[in-house]
C-alpha positions in Angstrom: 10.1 19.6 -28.0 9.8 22.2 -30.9 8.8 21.8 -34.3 10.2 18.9 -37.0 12.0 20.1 -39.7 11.8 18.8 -42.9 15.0 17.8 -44.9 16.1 17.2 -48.6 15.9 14.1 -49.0 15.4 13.3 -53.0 18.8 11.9 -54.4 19.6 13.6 -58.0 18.3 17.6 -57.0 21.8 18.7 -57.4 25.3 18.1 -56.2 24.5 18.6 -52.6 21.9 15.7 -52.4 23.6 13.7 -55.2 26.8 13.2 -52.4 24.4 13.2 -49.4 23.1 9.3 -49.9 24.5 7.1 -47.3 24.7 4.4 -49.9 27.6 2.8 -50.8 26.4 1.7 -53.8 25.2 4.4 -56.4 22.3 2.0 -57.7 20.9 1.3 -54.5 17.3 2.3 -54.1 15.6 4.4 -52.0 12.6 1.6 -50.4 14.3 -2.2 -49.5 12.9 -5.1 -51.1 10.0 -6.8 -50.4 10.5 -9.8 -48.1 10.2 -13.0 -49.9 10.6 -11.4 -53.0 14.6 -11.6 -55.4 17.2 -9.2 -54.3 18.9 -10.0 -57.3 20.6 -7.1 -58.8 19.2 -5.8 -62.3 21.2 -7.5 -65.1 21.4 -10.6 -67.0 20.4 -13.6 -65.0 23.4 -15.4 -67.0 25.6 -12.8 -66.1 24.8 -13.1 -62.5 25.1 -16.6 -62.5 28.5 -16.5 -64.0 29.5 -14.1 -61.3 27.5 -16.1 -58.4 29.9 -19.7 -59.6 33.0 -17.5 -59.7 32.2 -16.2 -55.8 29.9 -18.4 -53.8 30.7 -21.5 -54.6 35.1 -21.4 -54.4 34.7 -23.2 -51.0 32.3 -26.0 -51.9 33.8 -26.6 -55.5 37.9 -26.9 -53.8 36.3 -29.7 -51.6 36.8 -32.6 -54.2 40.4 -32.3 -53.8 41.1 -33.4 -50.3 37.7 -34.2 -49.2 36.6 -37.7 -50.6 40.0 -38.7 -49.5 39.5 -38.0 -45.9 37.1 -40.4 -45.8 39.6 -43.4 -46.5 42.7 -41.9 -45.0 41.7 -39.3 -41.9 42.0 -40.7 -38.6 38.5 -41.6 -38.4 38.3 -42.9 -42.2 37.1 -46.5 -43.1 38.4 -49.3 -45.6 37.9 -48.9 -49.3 35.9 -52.0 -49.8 33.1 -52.0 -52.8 30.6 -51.4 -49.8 31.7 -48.9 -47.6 33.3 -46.2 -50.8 29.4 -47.0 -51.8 28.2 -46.1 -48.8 30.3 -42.7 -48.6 29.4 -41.8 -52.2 25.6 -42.4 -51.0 26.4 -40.2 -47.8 28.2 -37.4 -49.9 25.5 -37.2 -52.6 22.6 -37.1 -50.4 24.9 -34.5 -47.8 24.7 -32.2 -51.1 21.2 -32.7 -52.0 19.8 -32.1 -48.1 21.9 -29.7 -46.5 23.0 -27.3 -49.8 20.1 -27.8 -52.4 16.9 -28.2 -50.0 18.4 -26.6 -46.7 20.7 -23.0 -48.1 19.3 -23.1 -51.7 15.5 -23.9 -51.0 14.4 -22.3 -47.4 17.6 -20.1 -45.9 18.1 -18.2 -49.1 14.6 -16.9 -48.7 14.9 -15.5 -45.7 16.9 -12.6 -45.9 17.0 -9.3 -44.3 16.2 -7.0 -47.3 18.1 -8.5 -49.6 20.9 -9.4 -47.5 22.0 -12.6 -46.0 24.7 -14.0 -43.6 23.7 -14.9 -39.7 24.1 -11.5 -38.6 21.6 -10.6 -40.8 19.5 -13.2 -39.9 20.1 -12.5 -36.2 19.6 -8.9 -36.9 16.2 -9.8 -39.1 15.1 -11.7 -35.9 16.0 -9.2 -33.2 14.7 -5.9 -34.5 11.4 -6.4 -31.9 12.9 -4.7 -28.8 9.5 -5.5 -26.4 11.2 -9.3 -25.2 14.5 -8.4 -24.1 15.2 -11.6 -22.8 14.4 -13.5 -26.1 16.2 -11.1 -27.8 19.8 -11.9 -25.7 19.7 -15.6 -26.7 18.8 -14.5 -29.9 21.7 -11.9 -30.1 23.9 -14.5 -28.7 23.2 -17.4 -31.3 24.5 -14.9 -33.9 27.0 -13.5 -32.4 28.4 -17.2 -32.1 28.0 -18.3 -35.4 29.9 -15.3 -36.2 32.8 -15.5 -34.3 33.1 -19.2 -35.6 33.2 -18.2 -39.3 36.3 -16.2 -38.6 38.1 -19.3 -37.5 36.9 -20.6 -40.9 38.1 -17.8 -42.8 41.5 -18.7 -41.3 41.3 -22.4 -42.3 39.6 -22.7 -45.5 42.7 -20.3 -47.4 45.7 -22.9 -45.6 43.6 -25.9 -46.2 42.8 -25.0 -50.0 45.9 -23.9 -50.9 48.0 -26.6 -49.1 45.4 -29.9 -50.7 46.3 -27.6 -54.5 49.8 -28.1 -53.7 50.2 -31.1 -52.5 49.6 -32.4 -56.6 52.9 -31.9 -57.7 54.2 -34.8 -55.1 52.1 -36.7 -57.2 54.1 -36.4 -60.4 57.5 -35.8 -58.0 57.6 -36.8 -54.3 60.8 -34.7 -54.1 59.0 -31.4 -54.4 57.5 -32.1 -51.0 59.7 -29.5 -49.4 58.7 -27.0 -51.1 54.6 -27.0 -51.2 54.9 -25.3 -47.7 56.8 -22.3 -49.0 54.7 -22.1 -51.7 51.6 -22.3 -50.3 53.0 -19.4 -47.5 54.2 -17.1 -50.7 50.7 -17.6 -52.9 48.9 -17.0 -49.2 50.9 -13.9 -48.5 50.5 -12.5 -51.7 46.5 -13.1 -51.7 46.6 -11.5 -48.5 48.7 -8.1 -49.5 46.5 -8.0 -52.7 43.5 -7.3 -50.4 44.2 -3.1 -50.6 43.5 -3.2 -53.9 40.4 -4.1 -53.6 38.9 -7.8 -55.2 37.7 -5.8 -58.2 39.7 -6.8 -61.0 40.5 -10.2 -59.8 36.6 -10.8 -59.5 36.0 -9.9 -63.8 37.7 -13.7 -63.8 36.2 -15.3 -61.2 32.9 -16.5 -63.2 35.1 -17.8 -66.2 37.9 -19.4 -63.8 35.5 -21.3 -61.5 33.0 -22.4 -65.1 36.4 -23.7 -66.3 37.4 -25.6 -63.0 33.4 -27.0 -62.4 33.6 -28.0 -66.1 37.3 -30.1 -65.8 35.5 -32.0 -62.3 32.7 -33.5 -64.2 34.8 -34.5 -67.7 37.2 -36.3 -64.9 34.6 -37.5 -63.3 32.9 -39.1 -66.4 35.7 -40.6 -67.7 36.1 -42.6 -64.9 32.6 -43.7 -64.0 32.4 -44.8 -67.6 35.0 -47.2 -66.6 32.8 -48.7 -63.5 29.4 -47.4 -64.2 28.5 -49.4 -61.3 29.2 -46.9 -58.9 26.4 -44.7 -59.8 24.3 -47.2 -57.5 25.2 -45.1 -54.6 22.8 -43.0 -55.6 20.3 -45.2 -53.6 19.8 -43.8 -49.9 19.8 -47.7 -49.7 23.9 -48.0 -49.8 24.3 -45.1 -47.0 21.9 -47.0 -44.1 23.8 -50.0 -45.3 27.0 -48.6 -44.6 25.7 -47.4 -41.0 24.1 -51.0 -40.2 27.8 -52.3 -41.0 30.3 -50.1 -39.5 28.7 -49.0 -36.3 30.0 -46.2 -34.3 33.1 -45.8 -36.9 30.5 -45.0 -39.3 29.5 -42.6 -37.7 32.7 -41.2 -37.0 33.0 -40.8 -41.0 30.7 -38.1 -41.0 33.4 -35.2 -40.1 35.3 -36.1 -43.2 31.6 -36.4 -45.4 30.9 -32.9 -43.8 34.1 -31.4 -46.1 31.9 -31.8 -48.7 29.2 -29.2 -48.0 31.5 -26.8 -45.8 31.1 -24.0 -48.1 27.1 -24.3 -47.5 27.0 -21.3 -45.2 28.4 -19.1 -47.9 25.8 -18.9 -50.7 23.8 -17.2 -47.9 26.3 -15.0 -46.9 26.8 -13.4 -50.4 22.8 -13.5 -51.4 22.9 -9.9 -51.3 25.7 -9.7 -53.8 23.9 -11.3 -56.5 20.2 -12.5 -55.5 18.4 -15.7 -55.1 17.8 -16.6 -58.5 21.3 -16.1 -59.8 22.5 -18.4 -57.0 19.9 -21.7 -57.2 20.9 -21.3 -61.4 24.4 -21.9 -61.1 24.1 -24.3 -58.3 21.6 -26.5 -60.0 23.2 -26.2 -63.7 26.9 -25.9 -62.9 28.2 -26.3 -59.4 25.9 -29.5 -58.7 26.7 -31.8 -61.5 30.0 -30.8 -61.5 30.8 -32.2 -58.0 28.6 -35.3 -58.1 30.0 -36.5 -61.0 33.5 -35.5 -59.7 33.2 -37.4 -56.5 31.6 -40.7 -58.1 34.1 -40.5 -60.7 36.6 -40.9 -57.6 35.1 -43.3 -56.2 35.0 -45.5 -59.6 38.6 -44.8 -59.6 39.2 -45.7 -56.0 37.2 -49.4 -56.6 39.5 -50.0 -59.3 43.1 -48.9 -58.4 42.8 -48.4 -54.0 46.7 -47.9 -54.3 45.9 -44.2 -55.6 43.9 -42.9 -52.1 46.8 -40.8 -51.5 46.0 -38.5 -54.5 42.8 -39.6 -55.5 42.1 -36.4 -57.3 45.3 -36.2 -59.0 44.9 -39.4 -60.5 41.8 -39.2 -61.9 42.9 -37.7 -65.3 45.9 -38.5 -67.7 49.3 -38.3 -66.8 50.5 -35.6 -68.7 47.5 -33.6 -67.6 48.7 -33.1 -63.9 50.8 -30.4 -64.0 47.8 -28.6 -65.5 45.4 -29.7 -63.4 47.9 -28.5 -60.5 47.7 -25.1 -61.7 44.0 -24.9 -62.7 43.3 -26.3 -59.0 45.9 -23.5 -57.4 44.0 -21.2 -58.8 40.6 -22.3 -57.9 41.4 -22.5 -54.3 43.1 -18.9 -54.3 39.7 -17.9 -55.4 37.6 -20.0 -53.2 40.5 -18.2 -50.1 39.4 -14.7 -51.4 35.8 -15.3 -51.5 36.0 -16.2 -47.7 38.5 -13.2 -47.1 36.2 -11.1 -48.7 33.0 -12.4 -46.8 35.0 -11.8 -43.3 35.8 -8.4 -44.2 32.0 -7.8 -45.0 31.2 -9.4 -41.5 33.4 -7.3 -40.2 32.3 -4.7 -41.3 28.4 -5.5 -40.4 29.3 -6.0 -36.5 31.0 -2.8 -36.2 28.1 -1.1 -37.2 25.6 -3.0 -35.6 27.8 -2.3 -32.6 29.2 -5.6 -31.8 33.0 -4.2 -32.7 35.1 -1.0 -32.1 35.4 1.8 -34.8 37.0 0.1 -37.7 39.0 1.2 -40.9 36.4 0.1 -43.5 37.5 0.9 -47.1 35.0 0.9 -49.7 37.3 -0.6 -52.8 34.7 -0.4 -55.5 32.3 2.7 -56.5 29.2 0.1 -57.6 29.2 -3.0 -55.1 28.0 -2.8 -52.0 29.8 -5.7 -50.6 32.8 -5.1 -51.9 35.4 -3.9 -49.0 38.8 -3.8 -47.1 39.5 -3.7 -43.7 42.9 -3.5 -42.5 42.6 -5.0 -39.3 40.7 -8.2 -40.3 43.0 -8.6 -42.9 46.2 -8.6 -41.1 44.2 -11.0 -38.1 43.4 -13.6 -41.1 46.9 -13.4 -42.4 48.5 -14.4 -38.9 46.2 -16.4 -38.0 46.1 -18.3 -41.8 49.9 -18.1 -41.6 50.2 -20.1 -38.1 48.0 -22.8 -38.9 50.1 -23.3 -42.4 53.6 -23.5 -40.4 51.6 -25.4 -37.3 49.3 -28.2 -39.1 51.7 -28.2 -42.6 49.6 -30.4 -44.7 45.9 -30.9 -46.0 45.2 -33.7 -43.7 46.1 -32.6 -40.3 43.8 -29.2 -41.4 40.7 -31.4 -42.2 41.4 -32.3 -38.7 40.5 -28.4 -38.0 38.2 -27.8 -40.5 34.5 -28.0 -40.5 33.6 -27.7 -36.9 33.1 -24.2 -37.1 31.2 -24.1 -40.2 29.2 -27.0 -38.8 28.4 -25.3 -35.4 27.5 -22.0 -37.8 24.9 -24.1 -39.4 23.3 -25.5 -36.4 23.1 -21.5 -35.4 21.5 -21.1 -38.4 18.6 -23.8 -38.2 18.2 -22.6 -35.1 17.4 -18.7 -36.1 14.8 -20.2 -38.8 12.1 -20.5 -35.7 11.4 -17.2 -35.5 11.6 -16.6 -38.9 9.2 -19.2 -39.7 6.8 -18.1 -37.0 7.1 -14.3 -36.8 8.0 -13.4 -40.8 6.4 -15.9 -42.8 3.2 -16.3 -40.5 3.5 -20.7 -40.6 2.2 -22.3 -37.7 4.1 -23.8 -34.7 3.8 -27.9 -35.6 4.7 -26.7 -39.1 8.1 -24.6 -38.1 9.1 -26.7 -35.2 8.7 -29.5 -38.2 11.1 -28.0 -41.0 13.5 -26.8 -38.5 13.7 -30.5 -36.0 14.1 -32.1 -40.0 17.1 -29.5 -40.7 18.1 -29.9 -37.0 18.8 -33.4 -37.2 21.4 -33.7 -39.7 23.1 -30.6 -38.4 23.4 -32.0 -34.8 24.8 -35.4 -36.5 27.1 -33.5 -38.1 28.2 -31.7 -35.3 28.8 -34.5 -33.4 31.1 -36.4 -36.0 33.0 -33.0 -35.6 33.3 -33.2 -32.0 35.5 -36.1 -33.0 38.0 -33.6 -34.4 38.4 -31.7 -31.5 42.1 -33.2 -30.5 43.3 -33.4 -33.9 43.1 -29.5 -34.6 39.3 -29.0 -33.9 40.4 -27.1 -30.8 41.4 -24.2 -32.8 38.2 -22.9 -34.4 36.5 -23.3 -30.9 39.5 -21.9 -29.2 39.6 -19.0 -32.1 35.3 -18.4 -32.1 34.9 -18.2 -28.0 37.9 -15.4 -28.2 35.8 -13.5 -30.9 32.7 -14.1 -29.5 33.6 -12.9 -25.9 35.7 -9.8 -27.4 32.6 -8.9 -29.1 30.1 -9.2 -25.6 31.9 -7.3 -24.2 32.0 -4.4 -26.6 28.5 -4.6 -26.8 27.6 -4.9 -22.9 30.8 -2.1 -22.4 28.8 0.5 -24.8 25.5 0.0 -23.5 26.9 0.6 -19.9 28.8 3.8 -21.2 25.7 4.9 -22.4 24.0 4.5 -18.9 26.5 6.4 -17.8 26.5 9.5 -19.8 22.9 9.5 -19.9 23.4 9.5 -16.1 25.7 12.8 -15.8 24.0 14.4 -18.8 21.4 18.0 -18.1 18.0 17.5 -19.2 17.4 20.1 -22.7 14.6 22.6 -21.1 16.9 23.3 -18.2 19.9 23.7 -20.2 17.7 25.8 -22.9 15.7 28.1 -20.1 19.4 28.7 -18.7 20.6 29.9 -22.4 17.6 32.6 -22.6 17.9 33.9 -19.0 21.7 34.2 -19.0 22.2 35.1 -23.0 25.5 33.5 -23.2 27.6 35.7 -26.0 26.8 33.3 -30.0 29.8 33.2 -32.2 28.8 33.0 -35.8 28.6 29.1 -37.6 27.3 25.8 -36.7 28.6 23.6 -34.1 28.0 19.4 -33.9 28.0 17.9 -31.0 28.2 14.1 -31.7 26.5 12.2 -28.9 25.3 8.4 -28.1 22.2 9.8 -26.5 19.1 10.7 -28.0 18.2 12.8 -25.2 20.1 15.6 -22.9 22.9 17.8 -23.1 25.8 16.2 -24.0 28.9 16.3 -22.1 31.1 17.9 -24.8 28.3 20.7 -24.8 28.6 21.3 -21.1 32.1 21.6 -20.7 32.5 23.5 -24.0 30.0 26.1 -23.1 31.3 26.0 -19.1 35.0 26.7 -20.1 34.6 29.0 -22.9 31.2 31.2 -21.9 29.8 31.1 -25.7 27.5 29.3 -27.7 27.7 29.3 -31.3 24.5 30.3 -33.4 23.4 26.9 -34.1 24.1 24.2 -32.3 23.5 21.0 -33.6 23.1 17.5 -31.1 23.6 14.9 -33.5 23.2 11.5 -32.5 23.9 8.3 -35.2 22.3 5.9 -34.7 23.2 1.9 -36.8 19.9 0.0 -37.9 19.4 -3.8 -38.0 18.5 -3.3 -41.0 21.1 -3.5 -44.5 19.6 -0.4 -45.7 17.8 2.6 -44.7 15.0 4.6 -46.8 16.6 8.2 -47.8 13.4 9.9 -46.3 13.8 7.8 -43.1 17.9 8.7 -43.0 17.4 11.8 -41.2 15.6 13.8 -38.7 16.0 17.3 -37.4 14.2 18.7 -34.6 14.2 22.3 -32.9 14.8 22.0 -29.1 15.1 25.9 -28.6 17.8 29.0 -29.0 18.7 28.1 -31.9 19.3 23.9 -30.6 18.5 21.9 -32.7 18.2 17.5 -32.5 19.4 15.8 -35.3 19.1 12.1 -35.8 21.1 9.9 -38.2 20.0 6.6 -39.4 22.3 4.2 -41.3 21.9 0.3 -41.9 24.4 -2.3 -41.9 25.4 -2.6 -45.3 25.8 1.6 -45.0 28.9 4.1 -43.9 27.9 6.9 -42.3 29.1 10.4 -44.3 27.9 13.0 -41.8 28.8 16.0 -43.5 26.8 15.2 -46.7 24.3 14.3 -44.5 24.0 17.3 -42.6 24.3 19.6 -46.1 20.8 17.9 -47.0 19.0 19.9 -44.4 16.7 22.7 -45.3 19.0 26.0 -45.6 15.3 27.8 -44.8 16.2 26.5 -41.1 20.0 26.9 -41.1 22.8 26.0 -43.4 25.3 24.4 -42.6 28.5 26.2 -44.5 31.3 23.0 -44.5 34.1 26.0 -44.0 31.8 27.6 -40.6 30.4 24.1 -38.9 33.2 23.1 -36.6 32.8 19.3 -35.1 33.4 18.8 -31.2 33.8 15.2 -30.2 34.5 13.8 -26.8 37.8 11.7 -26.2 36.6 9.5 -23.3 39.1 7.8 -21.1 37.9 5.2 -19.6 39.0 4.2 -15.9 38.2 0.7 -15.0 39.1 0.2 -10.7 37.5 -0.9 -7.5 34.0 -0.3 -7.2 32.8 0.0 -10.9 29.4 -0.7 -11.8 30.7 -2.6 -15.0 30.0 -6.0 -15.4 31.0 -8.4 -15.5 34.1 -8.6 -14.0 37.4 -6.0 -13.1 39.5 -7.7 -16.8 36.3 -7.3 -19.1 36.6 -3.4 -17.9 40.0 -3.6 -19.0 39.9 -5.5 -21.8 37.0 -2.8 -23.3 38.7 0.4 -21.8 41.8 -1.2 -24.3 39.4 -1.8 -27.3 37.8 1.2 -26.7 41.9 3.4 -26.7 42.1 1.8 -29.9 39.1 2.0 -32.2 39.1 4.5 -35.0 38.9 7.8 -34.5 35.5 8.9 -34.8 36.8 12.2 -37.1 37.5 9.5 -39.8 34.6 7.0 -39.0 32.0 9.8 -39.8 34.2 11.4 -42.7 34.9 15.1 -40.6 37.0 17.5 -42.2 40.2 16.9 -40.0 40.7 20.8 -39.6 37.0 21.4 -38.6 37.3 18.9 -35.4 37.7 19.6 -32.0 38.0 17.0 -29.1 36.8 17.4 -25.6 38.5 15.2 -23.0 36.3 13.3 -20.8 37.0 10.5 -17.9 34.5 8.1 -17.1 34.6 6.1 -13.9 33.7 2.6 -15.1 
C-alpha cells in the first residue's frame, strides 16, 4: 500500500471545511463525551428542563387519563373496594418509583453511547467488540427486537392518547359519542401530514404546554385527596402485598393495566441525547413525578367516595364547568405526547438505516441546530396506516389498553437485559454485583411481561404481530448485505494486479477525478472494471471510496476520513460517519489536501453500480428462496444512493451489475 495522505480536517479554515463536517448539528464537537459523564447540551439547566417535560415525558404524563381506570374496568380489572383501589394506588406509586425513577432515571440514563440513548444505541454501545461474533449476534438480536417492538408502540400510543382525550366530551354529552372517532382520525391525520414541516415550531410550546398540563394533574389531584386524605396510606408497600395475598392470580392479572402507568419509561432514554441526563432527572423529580402521584391518588380518593364515576374517572375529578377545558388541555397533551413518539421513530429510523439494519432511506434533516430533529417519509406514512387501522379497528381507549404496553414491556426487558455487558465491560463492576442490579431490574420486568401476556387476545397480538414483521425485515437486510458483500468481494481483482496492469498497458487518462463508491475496503470494484473494460480509459485520478456507518453517534472530524495512495494515480478513500450523522460526500471529499489532488465539484464525475439482484435455484443466500426475494425487493426500492450521499445529479453515472444470489 502507498503512502497516507493527510486531510483538512479543522472545521472553521474556510468555506470548504466549514460545509465539509458530517455533523448535522452545527454545535456538535469535534471529540464525543466522556462516558459516564452529562451529554446535556450547553444552556440553562431550566431551559432544558422545560424542554425535557414538553418532550419526554408526553407518553407517561397522558397515562392518568385512561390508565387508573383500566385497573377497575379492563377485562382483567378488580372491584373498587377500600382495599383493593389501595392496593392499586400502592402498585402504581411504587411501579413509578422502581421502574422510571431508580431503573431509567438512576442506572439506564447513565449508560449511554456518547451521549446518546435508545436500545440501538445501547445495542450498538455493547457490540462495537467484533472478536466474539457469537455474543455479538444475540446481542445484535436483543436490539434489533426491542426495536422492532417500539414501532408497534409508536403506532398505538398516538390512537390510544388521542381516543382516551376524546372520549371526555361523553362525559358532559353521551350523544357526542359518534363523533370522537372522526375526530380523533382528523386531529391524527393532521399530526401526521404536519410531520414535513418539521416538529420545530410546534416543539417552542411543548415545555410550556406539558408544565401547564403536569400542573392541572396535581391541583386535581389535591383537591380530591383533601376530601379523603386517607388514601395517601397506599403509600405503604404494605397495601400492595396485601392486595396480592387477597386477590390471588387476578391480582396478578392487574398488573397489565398498572403497567399503563410507566409505558412511557423507555422514552426518557431514548431522547437523552436531545437534552442530557441532568435536564431529564430535574423535570422528572420536580415536575413530572408529583404531578402524576398526586393525580392518580387524587383518583383514587375520588373513586372511594363516588365508584359510580369509574367510567370517566379523570373527567370527574374537577368541577363541572371545567370539563370542556380540561378536554381540550388533555387533546392537546396527548397530540404532543403522539409527536414525541412519531418523532422518536423517525430518529430510530433513521439510526437502523445507517447502522445497516434498513434500506437507503429519505431522511430529512428539518432543523439546522438539533441533531435529533428529522422526517422520514416512509416511516411516516407506515405510522399513519398503521395508527389509522388500529383507530377504525379497536375504536375506543379500552379495547387499545388491550394492545398497549406489551411492546414497550418486552422493550424493557431487552433493555435490563443489555445492562450486563454494560455493567461488566463499561463500568468495570464485578459479576455478583451486575448479575445483582440487573436479576433486581429483571424481576419486575418479567412480572410485567407476563401480566401482558394476558393481553395477547384482546389486541396484544398486534404489537407482537407488528415487531416480528419489523424485526425479520430488518435480518434480513442485514444478513442480505453482508452476503452481497461476500459476493463482490468474491468477483472483485486484487489492487497490485489491477495497478501493475495500468503501468504496463498505459491505458489513455482523461482529465478530472472519478469516485468509484464501493462496499469493500479492498479490491477493484466492479464499476471500475467494467468502466475501464468497456471504455479503454482511466481518468487522472481515480478515487475508491468506500463509507463506512459507525456504532458510534458521532465520529471525531480527524477520524472522518482517510485517504491512501494505491498507485497510478489510485487512490483509497475511507469515509466514517456515526449514527446520529448523514453522510455529505462531496464536502467530504473537497476536504482533502489539494497538494495530492483536488477534486474540482464541475471535473469529478460519480460512478455507482445499479445491482440487480437475481434470487433462483442454487443461491448461496440464506436462509431460504422468499428471504432472497423479499431483500432483492427491499433492495429495488431503497434510495438511490446519488441522493443518499448528496451527488450532484448531473455528475453521476450508473453501472449495471447482476448478482447471482
Amino acid at each position: 500500500m502507498g503512502r497516507r495522505i493527510e486531510c483538512a480536517s479543522e472545521p472553521g479554515l474556510g468555506a470548504v471545511e466549514a460545509a465539509a463536517s458530517l455533523r448535522l448539528s452545527a454545535g456538535a464537537s469535534e471529540s464525543a463525551p466522556a462516558e459516564g459523564s452529562d451529554p446535556a447540551p450547553k444552556g440553562s439547566l431550566a431551559l432544558l428542563a422545560l424542554g425535557a417535560i414538553g418532550v419526554v415525558y408526553g407518553d407517561i404524563g397522558t397515562s392518568p387519563i385512561y390508565a387508573l381506570r383500566e385497573c377497575f374496568l379492563g377485562p382483567h380489572g378488580v372491584a373498587p373496594t377500600t382495599a383493593n383501589v389501595l392496593g392499586v394506588l400502592s402498585l402504581v406509586f411504587w411501579a413509578l418509583v422502581f421502574i422510571v425513577s431508580l431503573k431509567y432515571l438512576t442506572v439506564v440514563v447513565r449508560a449511554d453511547n456518547r451521549g446518546e440513548g435508545g436500545i440501538l444505541a445501547l445495542m450498538a454501545l455493547v457490540t462495537e467488540r467484533r472478536d466474539e461474533p457469537g455474543r455479538r449476534s444475540w446481542l445484535i438480536g436483543i436490539g434489533l427486537a426491542g426495536a422492532a417492538l417500539l414501532y408497534a408502540d409508536a403506532m398505538i400510543t398516538p390512537a390510544i392518547s388521542v381516543l382516551s382525550a376524546l372520549e371526555g366530551l361523553t362525559a358532559e354529552s353521551p350523544t357526542l359519542a359518534p363523533a370522537v372517532v372522526p375526530g380523533a382520525a382528523a386531529i391524527l391525520l393532521g399530526l401526521f401530514l404536519a410531520q414535513r414541516r418539521g416538529s420545530g415550531r410546534l416543539g417552542a410550546t411543548f415545555g410550556p404546554l406539558m408544565l401547564l398540563w403536569f400542573a392541572v394533574l396535581g391541583v386535581l389531584g389535591v383537591a380530591k385527596i383533601v376530601e379523603n386524605p386517607d388514601v395517601l396510606a397506599a403509600l405503604s408497600p404494605y397495601h400492595a402485598i396485601s392486595f396480592f395475598a387477597e386477590n390471588g392470580i387476578t391480582g396478578a392479572t392487574v398488573l397489565g393495566s398498572v403497567f399503563l402507568v410507566v409505558t412511557g419509561g423507555e422514552a426518557l432514554y431514548a431522547d437523552l441525547g436531545h437534552f442530557g441526563r441532568r435536564p431529564i432527572q430535574v423535570g422528572w423529580f420536580a415536575v413530572v413525578l408529583p404531578g402524576l402521584v398526586l393525580n392518580y391518588f387524587g383518583q383514587g380518593a375520588l373513586l372511594l367516595a363516588r365508584p359510580e364515576t369509574l367510567d370517566h374517572l379523570f373527567y370527574y375529578m374537577g368541577p363541572r364547568w371545567f370539563l370542556t377545558p380540561l378536554v381540550v388541555v388533555a387533546t392537546y397533551a396527548t397530540v404532543i405526547a403522539s409527536q414525541a413518539v412519531i418523532s422518536g421513530a423517525f430518529s430510530l429510523t433513521s439510526q437502523a438505516v445507517q447502522l445497516g439494519y434498513s434500506p437507503r432511506l429519505a431522511i430529512l434533516q428539518t432543523s439546522s441546530h438539533e441533531i435529533g430533529q428529522v422526517y422520514v417519509p416512509a416511516a411516516n406514512r407506515l405510522l399513519l396506516v398503521g395508527t389509522s387501522l388500529l383507530l377504525l379497528v379497536f375504536r375506543e381507549s379500552g379495547a387499545l389498553a388491550g394492545a398497549y404496553g406489551l411492546a414497550v414491556s418486552s422493550t424493557m426487558l431487552l433493555t435490563t437485559l443489555l445492562l450486563y455487558p454494560v455493567f461488566r465491560e463499561r463500568w468495570g463492576w464485578g459479576r455478583f454485583v451486575a448479575a445483582g442490579i440487573v436479576g433486581a431490574f429483571l424481576l419486575p420486568d418479567l412480572v410485567f411481561f407476563a401480566a401482558n401476556l394476558l393481553k395477547i387476545g384482546s389486541g396484544g397480538w398486534m404489537p407482537l404481530l407488528v415487531g416480528a414483521s419489523i424485526y425479520s425485515l430488518m435480518t434480513i437486510w442485514e444478513r442480505g448485505r453482508a452476503r452481497l458483500s461476500v459476493l463482490l468481494r468474491e468477483a472483485g481483482v486484487p489492487e497490485d494486479v489491477f495497478v501493475a496492469d495500468v503501468r504496463v498497458t498505459r491505458p489513455l487518462r482523461v482529465p478530472g477525478v472519478a469516485v468509484f463508491l464501493t462496499g469493500n475496503a479492498n479490491g477493484i470494484p466492479r464499476t471500475l472494471l467494467h468502466n475501464y473494460k468497456h471504455n479503454q480509459v482511466l481518468h487522472e485520478t481515480v478515487l475508491l471510496v468506500t463509507v463506512q456507518g459507525e456504532r458510534v453517534p458521532t465520529v471525531p472530524i480527524r477520524e472522518q476520513l482517510q485517504v491512501e495512495e494505491v498507485g497510478a494515480g489510485i487512490f483509497r478513500v475511507r469515509v466514517r460517519y456515526g449514527f446520529t450523522e448523514s453522510p455529505d460526500l462531496p464536502a467530504m471529499l473537497a476536504r482533502i489536501d489539494p497538494h495530492w489532488f483536488h477534486a474540482d465539484p464541475m471535473r469529478t464525475s460519480y460512478f455507482l453500480g445499479r445491482e440487480t439482484l437475481i434470487a433462483g435455484e442454487g443461491s448461496r443466500f440464506r436462509p431460504s428462496t422468499w428471504a432472497q426475494r423479499i431483500f432483492a425487493f427491499m433492495s429495488r426500492n431503497a434510495l438511490d444512493a446519488a441522493k443518499f450521499f448528496r451527488l450532484p445529479p448531473n455528475r453521476v453515472v450508473e453501472i449495471g451489475v447482476q448478482i447471482q444470489l
